[in-house]
Backbone as numpy.savetxt, mean C-alpha at the origin, in Angstrom:
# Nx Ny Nz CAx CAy CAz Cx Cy Cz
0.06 -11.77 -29.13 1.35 -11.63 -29.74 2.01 -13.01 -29.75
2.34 -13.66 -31.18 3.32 -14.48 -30.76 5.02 -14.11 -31.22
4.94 -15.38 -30.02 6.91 -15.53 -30.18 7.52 -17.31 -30.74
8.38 -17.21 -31.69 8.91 -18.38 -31.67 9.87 -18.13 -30.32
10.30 -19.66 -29.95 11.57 -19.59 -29.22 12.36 -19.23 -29.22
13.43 -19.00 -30.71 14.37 -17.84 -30.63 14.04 -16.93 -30.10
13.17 -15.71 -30.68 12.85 -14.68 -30.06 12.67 -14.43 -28.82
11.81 -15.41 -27.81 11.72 -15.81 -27.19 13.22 -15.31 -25.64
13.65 -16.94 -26.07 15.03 -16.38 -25.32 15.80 -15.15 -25.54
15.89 -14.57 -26.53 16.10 -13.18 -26.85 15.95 -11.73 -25.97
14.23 -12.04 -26.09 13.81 -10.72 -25.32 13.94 -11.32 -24.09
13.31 -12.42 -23.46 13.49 -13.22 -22.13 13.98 -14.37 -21.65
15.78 -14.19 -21.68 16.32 -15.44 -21.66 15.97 -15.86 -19.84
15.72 -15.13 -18.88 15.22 -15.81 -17.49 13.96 -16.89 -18.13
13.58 -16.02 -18.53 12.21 -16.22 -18.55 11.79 -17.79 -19.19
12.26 -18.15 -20.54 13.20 -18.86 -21.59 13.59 -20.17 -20.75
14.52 -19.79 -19.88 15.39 -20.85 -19.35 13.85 -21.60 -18.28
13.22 -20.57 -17.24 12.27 -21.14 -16.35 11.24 -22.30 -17.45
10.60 -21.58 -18.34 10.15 -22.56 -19.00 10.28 -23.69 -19.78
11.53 -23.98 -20.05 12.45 -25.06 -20.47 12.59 -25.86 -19.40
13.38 -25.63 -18.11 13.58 -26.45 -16.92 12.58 -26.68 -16.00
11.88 -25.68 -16.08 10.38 -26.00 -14.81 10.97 -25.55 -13.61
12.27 -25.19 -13.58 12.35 -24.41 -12.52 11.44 -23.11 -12.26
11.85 -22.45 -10.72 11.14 -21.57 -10.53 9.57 -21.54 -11.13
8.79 -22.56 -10.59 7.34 -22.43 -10.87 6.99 -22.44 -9.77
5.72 -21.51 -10.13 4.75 -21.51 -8.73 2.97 -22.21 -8.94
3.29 -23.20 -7.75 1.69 -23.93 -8.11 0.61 -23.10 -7.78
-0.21 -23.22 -8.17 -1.60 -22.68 -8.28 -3.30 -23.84 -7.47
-3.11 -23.27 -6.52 -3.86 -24.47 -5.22 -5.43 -24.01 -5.79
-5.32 -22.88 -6.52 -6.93 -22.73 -6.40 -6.99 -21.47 -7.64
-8.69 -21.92 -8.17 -8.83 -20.96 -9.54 -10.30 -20.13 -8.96
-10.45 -19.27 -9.00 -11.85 -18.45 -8.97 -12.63 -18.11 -10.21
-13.75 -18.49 -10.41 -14.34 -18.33 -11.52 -15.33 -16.89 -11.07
-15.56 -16.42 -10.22 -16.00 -14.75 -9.45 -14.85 -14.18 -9.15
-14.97 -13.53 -10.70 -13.34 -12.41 -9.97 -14.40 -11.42 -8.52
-15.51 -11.06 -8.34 -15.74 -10.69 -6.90 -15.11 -11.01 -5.82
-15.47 -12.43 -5.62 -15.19 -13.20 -4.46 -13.57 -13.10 -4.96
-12.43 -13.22 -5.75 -11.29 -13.55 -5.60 -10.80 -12.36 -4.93
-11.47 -11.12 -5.86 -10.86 -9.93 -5.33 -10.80 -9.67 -3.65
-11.92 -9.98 -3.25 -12.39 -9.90 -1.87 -11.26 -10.74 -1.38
-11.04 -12.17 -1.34 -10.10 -13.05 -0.50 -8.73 -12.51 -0.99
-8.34 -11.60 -1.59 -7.05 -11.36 -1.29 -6.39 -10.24 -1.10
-7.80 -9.64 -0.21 -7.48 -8.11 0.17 -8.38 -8.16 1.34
-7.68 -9.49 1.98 -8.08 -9.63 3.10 -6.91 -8.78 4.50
-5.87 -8.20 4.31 -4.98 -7.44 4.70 -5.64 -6.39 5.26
-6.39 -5.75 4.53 -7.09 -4.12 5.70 -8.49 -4.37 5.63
-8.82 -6.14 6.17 -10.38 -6.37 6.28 -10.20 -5.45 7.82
-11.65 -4.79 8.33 -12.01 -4.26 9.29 -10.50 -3.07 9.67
-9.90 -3.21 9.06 -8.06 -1.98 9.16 -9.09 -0.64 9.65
-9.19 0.23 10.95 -9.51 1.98 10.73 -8.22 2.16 10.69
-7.83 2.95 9.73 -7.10 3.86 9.27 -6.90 4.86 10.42
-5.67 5.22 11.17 -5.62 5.94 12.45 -4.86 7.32 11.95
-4.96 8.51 13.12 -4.33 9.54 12.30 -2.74 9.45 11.74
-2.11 8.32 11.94 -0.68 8.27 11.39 -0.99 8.05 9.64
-2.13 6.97 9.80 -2.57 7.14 8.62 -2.88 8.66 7.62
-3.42 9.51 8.30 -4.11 10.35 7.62 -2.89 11.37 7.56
-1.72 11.65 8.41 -0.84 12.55 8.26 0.07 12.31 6.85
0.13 10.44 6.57 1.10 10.03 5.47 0.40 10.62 4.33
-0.57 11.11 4.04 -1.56 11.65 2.67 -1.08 12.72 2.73
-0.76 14.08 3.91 -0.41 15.21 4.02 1.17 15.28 2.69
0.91 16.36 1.61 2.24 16.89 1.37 3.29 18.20 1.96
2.60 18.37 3.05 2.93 19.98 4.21 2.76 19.50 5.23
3.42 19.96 6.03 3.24 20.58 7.09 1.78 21.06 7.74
1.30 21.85 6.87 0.22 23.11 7.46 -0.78 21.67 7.22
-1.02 21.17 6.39 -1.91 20.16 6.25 -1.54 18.70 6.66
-0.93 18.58 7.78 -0.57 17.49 8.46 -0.97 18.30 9.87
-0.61 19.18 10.14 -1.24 19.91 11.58 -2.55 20.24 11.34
-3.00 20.79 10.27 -4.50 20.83 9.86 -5.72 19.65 10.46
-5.15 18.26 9.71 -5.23 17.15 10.25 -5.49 17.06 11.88
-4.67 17.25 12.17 -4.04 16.73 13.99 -5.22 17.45 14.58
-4.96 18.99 14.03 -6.38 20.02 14.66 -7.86 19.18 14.45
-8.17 18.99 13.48 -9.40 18.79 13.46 -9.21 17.28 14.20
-8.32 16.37 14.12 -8.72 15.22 14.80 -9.40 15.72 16.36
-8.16 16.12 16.70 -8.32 17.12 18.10 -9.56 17.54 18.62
-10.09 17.91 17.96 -11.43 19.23 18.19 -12.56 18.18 18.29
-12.27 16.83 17.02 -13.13 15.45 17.42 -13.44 14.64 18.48
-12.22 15.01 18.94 -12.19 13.86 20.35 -11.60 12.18 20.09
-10.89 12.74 18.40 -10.64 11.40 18.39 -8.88 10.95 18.45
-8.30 12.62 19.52 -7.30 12.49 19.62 -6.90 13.09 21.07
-6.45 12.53 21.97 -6.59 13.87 22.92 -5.08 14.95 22.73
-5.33 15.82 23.65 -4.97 17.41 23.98 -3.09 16.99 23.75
-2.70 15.93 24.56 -1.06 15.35 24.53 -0.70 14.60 23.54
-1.23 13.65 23.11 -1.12 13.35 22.05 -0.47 14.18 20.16
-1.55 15.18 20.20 -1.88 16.14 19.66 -0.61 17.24 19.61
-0.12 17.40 20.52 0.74 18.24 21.16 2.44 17.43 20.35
2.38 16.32 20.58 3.24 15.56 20.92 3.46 14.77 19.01
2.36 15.14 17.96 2.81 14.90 16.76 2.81 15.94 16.50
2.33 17.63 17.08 3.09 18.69 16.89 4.10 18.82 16.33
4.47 18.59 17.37 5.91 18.85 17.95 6.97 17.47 17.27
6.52 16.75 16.50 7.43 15.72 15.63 6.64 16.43 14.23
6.18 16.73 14.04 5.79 17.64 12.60 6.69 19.09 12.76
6.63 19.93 13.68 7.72 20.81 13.62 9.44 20.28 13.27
9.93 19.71 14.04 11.34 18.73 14.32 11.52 18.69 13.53
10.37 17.06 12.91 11.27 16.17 11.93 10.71 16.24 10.70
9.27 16.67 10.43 8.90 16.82 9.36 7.99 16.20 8.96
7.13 16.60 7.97 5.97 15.20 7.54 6.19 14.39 7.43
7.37 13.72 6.74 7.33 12.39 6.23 8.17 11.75 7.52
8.29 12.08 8.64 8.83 11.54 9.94 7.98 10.52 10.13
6.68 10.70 9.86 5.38 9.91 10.22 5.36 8.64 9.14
6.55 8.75 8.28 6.55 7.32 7.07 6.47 7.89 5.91
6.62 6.90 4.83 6.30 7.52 3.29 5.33 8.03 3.05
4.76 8.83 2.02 3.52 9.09 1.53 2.57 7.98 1.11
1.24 8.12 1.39 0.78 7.29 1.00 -0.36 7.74 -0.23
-0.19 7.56 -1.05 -0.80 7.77 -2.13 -2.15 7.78 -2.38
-2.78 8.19 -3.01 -4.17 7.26 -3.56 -4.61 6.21 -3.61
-5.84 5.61 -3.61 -5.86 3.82 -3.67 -4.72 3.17 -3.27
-4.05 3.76 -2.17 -3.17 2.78 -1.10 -3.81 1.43 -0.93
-4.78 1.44 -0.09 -5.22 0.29 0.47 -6.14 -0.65 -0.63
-5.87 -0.17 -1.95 -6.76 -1.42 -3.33 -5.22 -2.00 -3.43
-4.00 -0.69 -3.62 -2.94 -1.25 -4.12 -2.15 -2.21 -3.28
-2.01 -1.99 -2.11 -1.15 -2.61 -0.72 -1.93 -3.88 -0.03
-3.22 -3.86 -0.73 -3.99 -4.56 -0.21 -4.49 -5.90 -1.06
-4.07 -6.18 -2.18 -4.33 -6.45 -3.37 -5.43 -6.66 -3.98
-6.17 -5.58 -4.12 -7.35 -5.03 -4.75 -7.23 -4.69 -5.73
C-alpha cells in the first residue's frame, strides 16, 4: 500500500511526526536471517518453565474443573494431601480466578514471544 505524506500524517500524525524528527527510534543491534533460531532466542522466558498446578488451575473456567485438577494432581503425588486441601478451600472462598487471570491457549508462544 502506498501513502504520500499528506495522507500519511492524516491517518498517522504520531507516527508522521516520529519519522520526520527521528525521534522515538529504536535501534536494531542484530538481524536473523533463521527465523528458527530468532524465534527460539526470544522465547527464551519459559526456556526449561514446568508449568505448576497454579498454572493449570488459570486454564480452569469452573470451579468443578479447577478442583478436578487439584484431585487428580493429588492422587499423582504431585501435590500433597495439605496443600490440596488448602487450594480447596481458596477455590471454594474466593473463586477460580483467585488463582490469577485466565490463561488462554498458546499462553506461553504468546507471553513468551513465540
Amino acid at each position: 500500500m502506498e501513502f504520500d505524506k499528506k495522507r500519511l500524517k492524516k491517518m498517522f500524525p504520531n507516527l508522521a511526526k516520529e519519522l520526520e524528527t527521528g525521534e522515538s527510534t529504536v535501534p536494531v543491534d542484530s538481524v536473523r536471517t533463521d527465523t528458527q533460531s530468532g524465534e527460539r532466542a526470544a522465547s527464551e522466558d519459559f526456556v526449561n518453565y514446568m508449568p505448576d498446578i497454579i498454572d493449570f488451575i488459570r486454564r480452569s473456567d469452573t470451579i468443578e474443573q479447577a478442583e478436578e485438577i487439584i484431585n487428580y494432581m493429588e492422587k499423582r503425588g504431585e501435590i500433597e494431601k495439605q496443600y490440596a486441601e488448602k487450594l480447596k478451600k481458596q477455590l471454594r472462598e474466593k473463586g477460580v480466578r483467585s488463582f490469577g487471570s485466565k490463561k488462554e491457549g498458546n499462553y506461553y508462544f504468546k507471553h513468551g514471544g513465540m
